[in-house]
MDTraj code that builds the backbone (N, CA, C; nanometers):
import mdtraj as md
import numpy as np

residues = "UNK UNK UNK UNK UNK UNK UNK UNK UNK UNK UNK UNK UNK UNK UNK UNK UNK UNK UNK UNK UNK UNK UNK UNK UNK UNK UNK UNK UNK UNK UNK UNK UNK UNK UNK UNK UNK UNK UNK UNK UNK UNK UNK UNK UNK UNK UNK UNK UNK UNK UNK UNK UNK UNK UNK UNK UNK UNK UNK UNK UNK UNK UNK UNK UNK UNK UNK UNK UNK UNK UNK UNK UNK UNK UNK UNK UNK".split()
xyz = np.array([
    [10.2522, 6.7245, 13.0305],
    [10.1685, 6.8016, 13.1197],
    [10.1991, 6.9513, 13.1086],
    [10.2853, 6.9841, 13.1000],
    [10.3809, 7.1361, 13.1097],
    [10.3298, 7.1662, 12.9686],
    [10.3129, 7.1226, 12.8586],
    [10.2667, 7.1747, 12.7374],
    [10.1034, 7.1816, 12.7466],
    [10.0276, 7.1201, 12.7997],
    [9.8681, 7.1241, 12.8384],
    [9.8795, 7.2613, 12.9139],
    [9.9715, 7.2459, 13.0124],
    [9.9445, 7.4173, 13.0877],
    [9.9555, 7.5119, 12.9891],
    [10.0602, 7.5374, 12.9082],
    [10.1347, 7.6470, 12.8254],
    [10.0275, 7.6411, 12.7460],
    [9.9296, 7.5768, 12.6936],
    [9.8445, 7.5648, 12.5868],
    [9.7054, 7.6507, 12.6367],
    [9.6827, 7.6617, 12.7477],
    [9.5517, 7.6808, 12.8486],
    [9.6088, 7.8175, 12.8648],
    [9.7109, 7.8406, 12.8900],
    [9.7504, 8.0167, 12.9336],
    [9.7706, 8.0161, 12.7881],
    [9.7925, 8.0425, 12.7152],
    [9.8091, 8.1025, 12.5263],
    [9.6203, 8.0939, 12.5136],
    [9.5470, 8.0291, 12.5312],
    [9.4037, 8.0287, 12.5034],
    [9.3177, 8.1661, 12.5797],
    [9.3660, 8.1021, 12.7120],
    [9.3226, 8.2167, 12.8108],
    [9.4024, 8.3746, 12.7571],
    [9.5310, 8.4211, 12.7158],
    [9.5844, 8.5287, 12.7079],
    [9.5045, 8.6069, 12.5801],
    [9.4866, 8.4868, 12.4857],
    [9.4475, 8.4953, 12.3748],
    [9.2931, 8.5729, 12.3778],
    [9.1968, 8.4823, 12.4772],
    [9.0319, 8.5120, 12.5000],
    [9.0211, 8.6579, 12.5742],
    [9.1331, 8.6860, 12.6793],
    [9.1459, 8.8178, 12.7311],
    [9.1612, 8.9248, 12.6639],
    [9.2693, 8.8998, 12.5571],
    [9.2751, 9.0151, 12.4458],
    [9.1564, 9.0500, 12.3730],
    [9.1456, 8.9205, 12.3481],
    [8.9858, 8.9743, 12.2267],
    [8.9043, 9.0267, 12.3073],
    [8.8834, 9.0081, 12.4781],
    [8.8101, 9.0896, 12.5003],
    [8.7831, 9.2007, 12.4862],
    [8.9211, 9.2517, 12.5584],
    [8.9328, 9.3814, 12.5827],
    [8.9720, 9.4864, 12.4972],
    [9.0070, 9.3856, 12.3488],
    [9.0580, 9.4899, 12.2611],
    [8.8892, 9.5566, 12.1850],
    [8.7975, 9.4672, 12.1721],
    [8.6631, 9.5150, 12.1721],
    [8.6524, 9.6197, 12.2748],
    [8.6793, 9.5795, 12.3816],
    [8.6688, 9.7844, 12.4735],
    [8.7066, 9.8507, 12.4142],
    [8.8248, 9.8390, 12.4224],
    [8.9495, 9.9475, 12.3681],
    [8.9302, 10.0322, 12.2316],
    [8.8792, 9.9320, 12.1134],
    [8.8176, 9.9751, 11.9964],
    [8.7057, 10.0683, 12.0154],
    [8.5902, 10.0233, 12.1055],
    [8.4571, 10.0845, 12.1318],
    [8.5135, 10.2420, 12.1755],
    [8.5917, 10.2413, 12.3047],
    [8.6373, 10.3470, 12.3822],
    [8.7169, 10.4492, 12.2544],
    [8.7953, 10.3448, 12.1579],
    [8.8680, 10.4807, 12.0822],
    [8.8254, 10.5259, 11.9678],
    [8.7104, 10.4392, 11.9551],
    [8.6245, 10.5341, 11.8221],
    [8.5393, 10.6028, 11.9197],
    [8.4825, 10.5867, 11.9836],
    [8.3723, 10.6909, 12.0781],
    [8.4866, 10.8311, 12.1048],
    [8.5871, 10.8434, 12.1348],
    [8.6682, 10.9289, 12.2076],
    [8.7223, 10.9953, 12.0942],
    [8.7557, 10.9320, 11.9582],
    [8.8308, 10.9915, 11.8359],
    [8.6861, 11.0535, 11.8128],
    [8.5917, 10.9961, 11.7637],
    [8.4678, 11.0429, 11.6755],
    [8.4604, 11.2152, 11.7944],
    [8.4470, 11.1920, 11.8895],
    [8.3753, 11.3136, 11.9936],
    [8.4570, 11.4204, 12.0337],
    [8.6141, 11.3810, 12.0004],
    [8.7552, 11.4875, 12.0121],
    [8.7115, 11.5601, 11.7858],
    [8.6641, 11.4900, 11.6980],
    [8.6518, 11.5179, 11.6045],
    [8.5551, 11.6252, 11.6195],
    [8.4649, 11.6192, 11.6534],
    [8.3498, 11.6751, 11.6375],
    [8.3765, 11.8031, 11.7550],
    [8.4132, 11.8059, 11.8450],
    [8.4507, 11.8967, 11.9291],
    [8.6014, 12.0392, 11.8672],
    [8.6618, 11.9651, 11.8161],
    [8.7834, 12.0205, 11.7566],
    [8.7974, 11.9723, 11.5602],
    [8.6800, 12.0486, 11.4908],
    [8.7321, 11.9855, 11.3893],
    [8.8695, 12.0275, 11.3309],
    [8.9249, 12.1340, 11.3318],
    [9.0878, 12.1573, 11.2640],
    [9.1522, 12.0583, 11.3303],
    [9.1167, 11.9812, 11.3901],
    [9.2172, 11.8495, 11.4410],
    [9.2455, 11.7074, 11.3858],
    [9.1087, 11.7646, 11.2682],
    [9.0477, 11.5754, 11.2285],
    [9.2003, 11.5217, 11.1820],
    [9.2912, 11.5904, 11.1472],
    [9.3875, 11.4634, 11.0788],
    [9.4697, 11.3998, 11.2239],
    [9.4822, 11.5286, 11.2809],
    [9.5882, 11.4322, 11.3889],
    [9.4763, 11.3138, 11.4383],
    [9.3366, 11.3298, 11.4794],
    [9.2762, 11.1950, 11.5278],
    [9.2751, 11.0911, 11.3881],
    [9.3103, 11.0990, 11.2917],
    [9.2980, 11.0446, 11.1724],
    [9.4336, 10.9474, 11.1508],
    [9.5242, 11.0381, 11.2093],
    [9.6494, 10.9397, 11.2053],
    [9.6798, 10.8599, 11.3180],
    [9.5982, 10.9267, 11.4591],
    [9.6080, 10.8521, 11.5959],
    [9.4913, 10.7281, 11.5439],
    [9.4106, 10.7268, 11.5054],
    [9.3433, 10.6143, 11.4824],
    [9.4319, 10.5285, 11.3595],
    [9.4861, 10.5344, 11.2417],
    [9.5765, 10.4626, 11.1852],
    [9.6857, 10.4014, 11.2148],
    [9.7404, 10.5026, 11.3518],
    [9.8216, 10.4080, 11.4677],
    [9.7480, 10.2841, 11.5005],
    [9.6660, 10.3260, 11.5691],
    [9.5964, 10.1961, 11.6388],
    [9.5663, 10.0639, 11.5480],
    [9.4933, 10.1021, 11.4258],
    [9.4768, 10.0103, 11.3529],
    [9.6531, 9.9663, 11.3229],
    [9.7450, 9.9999, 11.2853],
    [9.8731, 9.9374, 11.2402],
    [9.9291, 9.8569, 11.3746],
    [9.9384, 9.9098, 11.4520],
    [10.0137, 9.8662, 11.5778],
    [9.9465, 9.7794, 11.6613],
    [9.8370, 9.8023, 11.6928],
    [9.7671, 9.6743, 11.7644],
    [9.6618, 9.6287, 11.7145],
    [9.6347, 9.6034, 11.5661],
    [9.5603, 9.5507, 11.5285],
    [9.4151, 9.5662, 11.5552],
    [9.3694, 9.6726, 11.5583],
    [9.2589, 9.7319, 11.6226],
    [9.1331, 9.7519, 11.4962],
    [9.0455, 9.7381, 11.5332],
    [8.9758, 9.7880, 11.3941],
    [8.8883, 9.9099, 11.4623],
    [8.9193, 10.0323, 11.3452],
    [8.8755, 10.1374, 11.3842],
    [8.8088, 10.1869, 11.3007],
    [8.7077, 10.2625, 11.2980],
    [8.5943, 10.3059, 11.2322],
    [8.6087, 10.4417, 11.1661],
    [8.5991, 10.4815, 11.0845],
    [8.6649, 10.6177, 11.0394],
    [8.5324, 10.7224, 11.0710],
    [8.5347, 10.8216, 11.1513],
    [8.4835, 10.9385, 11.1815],
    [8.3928, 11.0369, 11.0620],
    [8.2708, 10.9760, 11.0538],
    [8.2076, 11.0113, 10.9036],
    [8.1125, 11.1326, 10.9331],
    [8.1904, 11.2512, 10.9500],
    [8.1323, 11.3729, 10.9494],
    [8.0952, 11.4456, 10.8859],
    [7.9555, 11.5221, 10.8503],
    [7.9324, 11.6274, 10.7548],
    [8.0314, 11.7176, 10.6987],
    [8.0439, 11.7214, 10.5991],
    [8.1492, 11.7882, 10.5397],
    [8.1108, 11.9976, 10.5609],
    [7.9351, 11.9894, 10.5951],
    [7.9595, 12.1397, 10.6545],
    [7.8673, 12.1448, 10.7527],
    [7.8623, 12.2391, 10.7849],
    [7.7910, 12.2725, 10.9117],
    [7.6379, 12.3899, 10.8637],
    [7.5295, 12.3792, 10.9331],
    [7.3970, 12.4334, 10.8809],
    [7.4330, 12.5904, 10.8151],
    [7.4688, 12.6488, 10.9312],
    [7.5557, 12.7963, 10.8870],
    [7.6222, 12.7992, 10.7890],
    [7.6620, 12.6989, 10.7265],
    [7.7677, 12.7005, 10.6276],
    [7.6749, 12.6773, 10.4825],
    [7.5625, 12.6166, 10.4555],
    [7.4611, 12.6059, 10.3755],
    [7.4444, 12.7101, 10.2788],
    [7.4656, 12.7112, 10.1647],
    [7.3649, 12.8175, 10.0575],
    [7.2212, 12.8367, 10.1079],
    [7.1641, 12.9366, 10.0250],
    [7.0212, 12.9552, 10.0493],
    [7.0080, 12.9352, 9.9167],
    [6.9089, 12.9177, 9.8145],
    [6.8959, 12.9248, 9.6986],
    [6.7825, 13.0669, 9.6832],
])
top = md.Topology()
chain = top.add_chain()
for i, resn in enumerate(residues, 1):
    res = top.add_residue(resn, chain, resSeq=i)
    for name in ("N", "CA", "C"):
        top.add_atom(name, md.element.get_by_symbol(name[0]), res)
traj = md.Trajectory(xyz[None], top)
């Protein structure tokens, strides 16, 4: 009986994580992508704070795919 319980809380701990680590992912690419774009001389530190996440809690994170210039920055021909 005591192993049916222990089995039901590891399922349940298990279904909670996956929830919330889907937040957590959503929340830290929305927050990395919008600290990027707000501060670009920053992109590496959010570059390595997101490679944290992916190493350490197994997170899957989306890499921040920004124009490499800005309109002002354009040739004219």
């Amino acid at each position: 009986m005591a192993f049916v319980v222990v089995v039901v809380v590891v399922v349940v701990v298990v279904v909670v994580w996956a929830c919330c680590a889907v937040h957590v992912e959503r929340y830290l690419n929305k927050t990395f992508y919008n600290l990027t774009t707000v501060a670009l001389h920053d992109w590496k530190t959010y570059s390595e704070m997101r490679a944290l996440a992916q190493q350490k809690y197994s997170l899957t994170m989306a890499e921040a795919h920004l124009p490499s210039q800005t309109l002002e920055q354009v040739k004219v021909k």
